[in-house]
C-alpha positions in Angstrom: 0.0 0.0 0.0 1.2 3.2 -1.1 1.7 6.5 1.2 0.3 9.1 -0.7 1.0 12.8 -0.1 -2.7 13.3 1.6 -2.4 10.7 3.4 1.2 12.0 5.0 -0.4 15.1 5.0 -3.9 14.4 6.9 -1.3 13.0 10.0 0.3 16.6 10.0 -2.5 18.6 10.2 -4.2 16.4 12.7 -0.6 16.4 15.1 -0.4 20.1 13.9 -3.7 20.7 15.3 -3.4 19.2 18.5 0.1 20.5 19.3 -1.7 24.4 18.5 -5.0 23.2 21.1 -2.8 21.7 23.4 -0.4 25.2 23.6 -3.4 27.2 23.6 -4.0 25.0 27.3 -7.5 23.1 25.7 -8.4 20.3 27.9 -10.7 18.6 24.9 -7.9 18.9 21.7 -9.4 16.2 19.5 -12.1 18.7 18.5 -9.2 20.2 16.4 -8.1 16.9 15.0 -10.9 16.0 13.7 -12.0 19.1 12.4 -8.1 18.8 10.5 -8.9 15.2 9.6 -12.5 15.9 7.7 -10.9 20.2 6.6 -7.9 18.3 3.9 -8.9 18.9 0.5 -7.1 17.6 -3.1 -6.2 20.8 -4.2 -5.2 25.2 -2.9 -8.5 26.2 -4.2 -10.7 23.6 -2.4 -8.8 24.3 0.4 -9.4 27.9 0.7 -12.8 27.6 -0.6 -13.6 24.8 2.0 -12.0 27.3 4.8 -14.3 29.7 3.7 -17.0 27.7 3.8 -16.3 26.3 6.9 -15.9 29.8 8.6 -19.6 30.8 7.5 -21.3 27.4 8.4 -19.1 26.8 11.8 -20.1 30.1 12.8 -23.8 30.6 12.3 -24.0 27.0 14.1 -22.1 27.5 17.1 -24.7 31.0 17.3 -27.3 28.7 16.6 -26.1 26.0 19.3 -25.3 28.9 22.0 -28.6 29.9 22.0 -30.4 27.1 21.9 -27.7 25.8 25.0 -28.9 28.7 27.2 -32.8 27.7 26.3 -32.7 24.3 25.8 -29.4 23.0 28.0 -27.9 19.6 26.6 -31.0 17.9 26.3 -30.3 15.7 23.6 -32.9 15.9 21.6 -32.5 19.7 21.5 -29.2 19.0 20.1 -30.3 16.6 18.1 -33.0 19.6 16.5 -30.6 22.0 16.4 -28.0 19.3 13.9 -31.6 18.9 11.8 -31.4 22.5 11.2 -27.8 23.5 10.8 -28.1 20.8 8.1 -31.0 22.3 6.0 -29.2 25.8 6.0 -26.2 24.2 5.0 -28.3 22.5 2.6 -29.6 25.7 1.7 -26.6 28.0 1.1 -25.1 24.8 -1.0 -22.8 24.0 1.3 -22.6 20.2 2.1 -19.2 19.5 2.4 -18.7 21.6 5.4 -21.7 19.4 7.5 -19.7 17.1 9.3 -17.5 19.5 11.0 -20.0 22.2 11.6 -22.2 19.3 13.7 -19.4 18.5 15.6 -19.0 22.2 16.6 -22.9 22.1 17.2 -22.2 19.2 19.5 -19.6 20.6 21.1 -21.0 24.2 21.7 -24.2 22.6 23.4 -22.1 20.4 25.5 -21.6 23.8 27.2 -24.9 24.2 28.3 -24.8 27.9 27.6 -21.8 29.1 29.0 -19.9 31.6 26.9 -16.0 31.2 27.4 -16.3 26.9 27.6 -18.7 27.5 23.6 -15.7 30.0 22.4 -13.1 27.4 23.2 -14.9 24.7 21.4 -15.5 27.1 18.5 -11.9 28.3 18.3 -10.8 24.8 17.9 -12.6 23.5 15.3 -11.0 26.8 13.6 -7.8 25.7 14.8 -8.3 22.3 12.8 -9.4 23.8 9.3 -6.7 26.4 9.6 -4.4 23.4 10.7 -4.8 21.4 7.5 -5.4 24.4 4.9 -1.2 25.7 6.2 -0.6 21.8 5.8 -1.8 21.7 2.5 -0.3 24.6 0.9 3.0 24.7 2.3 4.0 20.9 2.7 3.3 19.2 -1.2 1.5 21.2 -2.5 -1.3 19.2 -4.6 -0.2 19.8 -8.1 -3.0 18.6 -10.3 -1.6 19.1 -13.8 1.5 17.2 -13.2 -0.7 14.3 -11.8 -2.8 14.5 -14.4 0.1 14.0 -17.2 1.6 11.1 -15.1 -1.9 9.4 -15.0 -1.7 9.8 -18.4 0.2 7.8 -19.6 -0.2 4.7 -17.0 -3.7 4.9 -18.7 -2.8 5.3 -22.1 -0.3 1.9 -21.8 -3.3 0.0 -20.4 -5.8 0.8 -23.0 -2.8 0.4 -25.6 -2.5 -3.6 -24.6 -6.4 -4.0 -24.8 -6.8 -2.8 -27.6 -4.1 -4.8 -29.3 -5.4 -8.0 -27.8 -9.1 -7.9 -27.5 -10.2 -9.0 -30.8 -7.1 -11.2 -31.8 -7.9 -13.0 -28.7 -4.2 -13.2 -27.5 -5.5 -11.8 -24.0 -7.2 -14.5 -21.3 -10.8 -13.4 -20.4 -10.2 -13.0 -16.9 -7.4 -10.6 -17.5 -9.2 -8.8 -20.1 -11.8 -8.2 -17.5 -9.7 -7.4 -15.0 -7.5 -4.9 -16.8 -10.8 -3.6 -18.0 -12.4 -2.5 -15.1 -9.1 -1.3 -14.2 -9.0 0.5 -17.1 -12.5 2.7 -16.1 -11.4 3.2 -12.8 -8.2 4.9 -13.8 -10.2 7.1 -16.3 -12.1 8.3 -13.4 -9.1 9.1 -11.8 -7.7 10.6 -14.2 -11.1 13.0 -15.3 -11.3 13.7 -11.3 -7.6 14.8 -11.2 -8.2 16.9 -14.9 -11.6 18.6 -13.2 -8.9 19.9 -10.5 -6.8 21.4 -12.9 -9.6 22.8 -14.6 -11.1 24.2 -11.2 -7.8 26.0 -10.3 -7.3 27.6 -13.7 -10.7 28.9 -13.8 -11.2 29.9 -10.3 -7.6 31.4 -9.4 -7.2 34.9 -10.2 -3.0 34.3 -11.3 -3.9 31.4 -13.7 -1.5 32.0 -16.7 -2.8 32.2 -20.4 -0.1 29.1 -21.2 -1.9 27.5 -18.8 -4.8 27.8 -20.0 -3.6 26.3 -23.6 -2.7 23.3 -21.6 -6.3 22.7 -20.4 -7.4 22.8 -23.9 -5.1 20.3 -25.0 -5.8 18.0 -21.8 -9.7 18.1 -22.2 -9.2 16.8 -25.6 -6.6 14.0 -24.3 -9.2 12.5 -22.0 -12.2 12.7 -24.2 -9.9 10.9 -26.5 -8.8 7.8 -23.5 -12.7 7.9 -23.0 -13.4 7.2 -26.5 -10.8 4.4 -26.7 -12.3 2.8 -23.7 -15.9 3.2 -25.7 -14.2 1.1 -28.6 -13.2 -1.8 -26.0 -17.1 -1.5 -24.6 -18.5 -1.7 -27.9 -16.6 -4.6 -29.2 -17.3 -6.3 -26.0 -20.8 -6.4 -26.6 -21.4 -6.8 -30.4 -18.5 -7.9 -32.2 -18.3 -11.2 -31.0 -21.9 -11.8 -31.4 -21.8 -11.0 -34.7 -20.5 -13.5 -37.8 -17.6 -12.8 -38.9 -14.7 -13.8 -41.2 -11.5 -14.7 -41.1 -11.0 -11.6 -43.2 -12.8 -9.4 -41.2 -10.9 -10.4 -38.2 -8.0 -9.3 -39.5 -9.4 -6.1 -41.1 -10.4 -4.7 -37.5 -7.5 -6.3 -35.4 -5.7 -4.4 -38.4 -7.4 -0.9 -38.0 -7.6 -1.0 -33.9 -3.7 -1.9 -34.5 -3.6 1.3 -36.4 -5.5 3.2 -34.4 -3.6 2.9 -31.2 -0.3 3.9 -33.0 -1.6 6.5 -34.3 -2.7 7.7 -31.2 0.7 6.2 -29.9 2.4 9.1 -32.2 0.3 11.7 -31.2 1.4 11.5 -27.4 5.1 11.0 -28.5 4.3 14.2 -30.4 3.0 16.3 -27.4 6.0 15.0 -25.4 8.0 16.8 -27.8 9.5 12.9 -29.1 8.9 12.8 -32.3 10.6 14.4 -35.6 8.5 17.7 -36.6 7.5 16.2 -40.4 6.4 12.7 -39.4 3.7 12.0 -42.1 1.9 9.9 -39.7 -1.3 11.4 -39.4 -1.7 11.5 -43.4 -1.1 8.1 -43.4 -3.5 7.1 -40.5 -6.6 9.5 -42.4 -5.8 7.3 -46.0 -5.9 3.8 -44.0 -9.3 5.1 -42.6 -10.9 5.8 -45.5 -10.1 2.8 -47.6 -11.3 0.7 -43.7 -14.6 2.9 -43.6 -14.7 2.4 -47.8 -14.7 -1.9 -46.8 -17.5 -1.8 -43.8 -19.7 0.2 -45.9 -19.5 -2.1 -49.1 -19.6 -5.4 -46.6 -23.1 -4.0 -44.9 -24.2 -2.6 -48.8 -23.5 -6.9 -49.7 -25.9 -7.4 -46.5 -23.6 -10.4 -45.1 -24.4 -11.7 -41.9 -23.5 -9.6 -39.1 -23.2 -6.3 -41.2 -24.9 -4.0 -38.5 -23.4 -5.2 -35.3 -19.5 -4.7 -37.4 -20.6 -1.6 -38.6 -21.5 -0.2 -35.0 -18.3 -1.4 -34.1 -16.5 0.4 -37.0 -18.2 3.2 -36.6 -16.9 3.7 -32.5 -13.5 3.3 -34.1 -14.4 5.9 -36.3 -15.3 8.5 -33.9 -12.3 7.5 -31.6 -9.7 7.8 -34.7 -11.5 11.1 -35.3 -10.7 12.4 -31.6 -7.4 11.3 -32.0 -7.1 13.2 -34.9 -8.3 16.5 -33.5 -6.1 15.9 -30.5 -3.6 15.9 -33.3 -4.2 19.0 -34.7 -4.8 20.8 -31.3 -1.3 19.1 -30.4 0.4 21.1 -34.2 -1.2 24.2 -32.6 0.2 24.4 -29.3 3.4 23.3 -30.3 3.3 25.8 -32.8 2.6 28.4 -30.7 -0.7 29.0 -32.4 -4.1 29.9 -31.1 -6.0 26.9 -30.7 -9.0 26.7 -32.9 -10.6 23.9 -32.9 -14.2 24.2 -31.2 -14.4 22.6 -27.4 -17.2 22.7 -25.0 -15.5 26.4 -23.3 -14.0 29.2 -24.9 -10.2 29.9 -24.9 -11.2 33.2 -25.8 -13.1 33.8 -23.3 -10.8 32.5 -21.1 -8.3 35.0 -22.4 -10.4 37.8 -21.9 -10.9 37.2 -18.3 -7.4 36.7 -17.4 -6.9 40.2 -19.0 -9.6 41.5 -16.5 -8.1 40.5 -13.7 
């Protein structure tokens, strides 16, 4: 098992936190650790957005708890009334994350029955926990999202490269192939969770560089190119062996997918800045996939058996070479230093213009 950085960094804060309650001479300190433990967040901007958060919500409820501990005492179900309606406000102001800690400073606040100075020192160390693992999280590894995000990357990219090349030659034992399969999707989860990060801070973050910004472009497209090579592996799964084939056609799509992953292969090399700046690759790749579209389209015009369930097939690897190929192109641009053109779900334009604001 693996020691990741918020892991190492979760045991800071929490030793952190209690070291700062135990100095400020609290006889109850694990309020802090656990407000640190539930406060460490996967990136800057969640972190100081959670810290916000947590200051609006943690405040309102330990008013909310002093007053109701002055009417009400610790009765428990008072306290129990009180958690029902911190959580609809948090509910409310769209705040869910920050729930669990603002309960336990409800809880803690009514312990107090009402008395001022014991509420404050229950309050002040829940603070002392957020602020405890926000310092942690910016100052001791840093959570760098786009450099995860490019080392995920590849590790993805390898393991859809050896299904692909296997899956309809049949070189790969099924239990592996499933295995490695739902590997596969839980890495491409991963990997969009760790791009939505990068995406996040870019947006969000006032200093975000315009070069950045060009990256994001080219990583959106890089994903929704792995997704659409994992699409080609769910598609074959479920029709192309069902449907009759031929020898020949066997070796036309083991072929093309063969094709395919080089290609996009060459386009990764490219972006790593690997590959020799004239490499007629991509000419070659758009020339193979007509003449492979050219043969589905005259098999299904013969109507042979199977026709529609190969052409569905073919037509996923169509899309997926297609991707590829735009991830080409958007890769020529940046390298080129060009503006990048191509048309993606947000504008790099606009992008640009509120960088400039700011």
């Amino acid at each position: 098992m693996a020691l990741g950085a918020r892991v190492l960094k979760t045991g800071i804060a929490v030793t952190l936190s209690l070291y700062v309650a135990l100095l400020l001479g609290s006889a109850s300190p694990v309020i802090a650790a656990v407000a640190a433990i539930f406060a460490m967040q996967p990136s800057i901007y969640r972190s100081w957005r959670y810290f916000l958060d947590q200051l609006q919500t943690n405040v309102l409820g330990a008013a909310l708890a002093l007053a109701a501990g002055r009417f009400f005492s610790n009765e428990p179900l008072a306290i129990g009334i009180v958690c029902i309606l911190v959580i609809l406000i948090c509910l409310q102001m769209k705040m869910e994350e920050t729930i669990g800690i603002t309960l336990v400073t409800v809880v803690a606040v009514m312990e107090a029955s009402g008395q001022w100075d014991f509420a404050l020192n229950r309050f002040l160390l829940s603070l002392v926990g957020i602020g405890a693992a926000f310092l942690v999280n910016i100052f001791f590894i840093p959570p760098k999202p786009k450099e995860q995000f490019v080392s995920q990357i590849h590790s993805v990219f390898q393991k859809m490269s050896l299904l692909l090349r296997t899956v309809i030659s049949d070189e790969i034992k099924e239990s592996v192939f499933r295995e490695e399969k739902a590997a596969l999707g839980g890495a491409l989860k991963l990997l969009a969770g760790k791009y939505s990060l990068f995406e996040e801070e870019q947006k969000k973050l006032k200093r975000a560089k315009y070069s950045r910004s060009r990256h994001l472009v080219v990583y959106k497209q890089m994903l929704h190119t792995m997704e659409k090579g994992a699409e080609v592996l769910d598609v074959i799964d479920e029709h192309y062996f069902g449907a009759g084939r031929s020898p020949e056609a066997d070796e036309m799509f083991d072929h093309h997918l063969e094709r395919l992953i080089k290609y996009h292969e060459h386009v990764m090399l490219k972006f790593d800045d690997k590959l020799k700046p004239d490499s007629q690759e991509a000419e070659n790749f758009e020339e193979e996939n007509t003449r492979f579209m050219d043969w589905v389209v005259h098999r299904c015009s013969q109507g042979l058996e199977g026709s529609v369930r190969l052409s569905v097939v073919a037509a996923v690897m169509y899309d997926y070479g297609y991707q590829t190929g735009r991830l080409n192109r958007l890769v020529e641009q940046f390298k080129g230093g060009a503006d990048l053109k191509d048309p993606l779900d947000f504008s790099l334009e606009r992008l640009r213009r509120n960088f400039d604001r700011s």
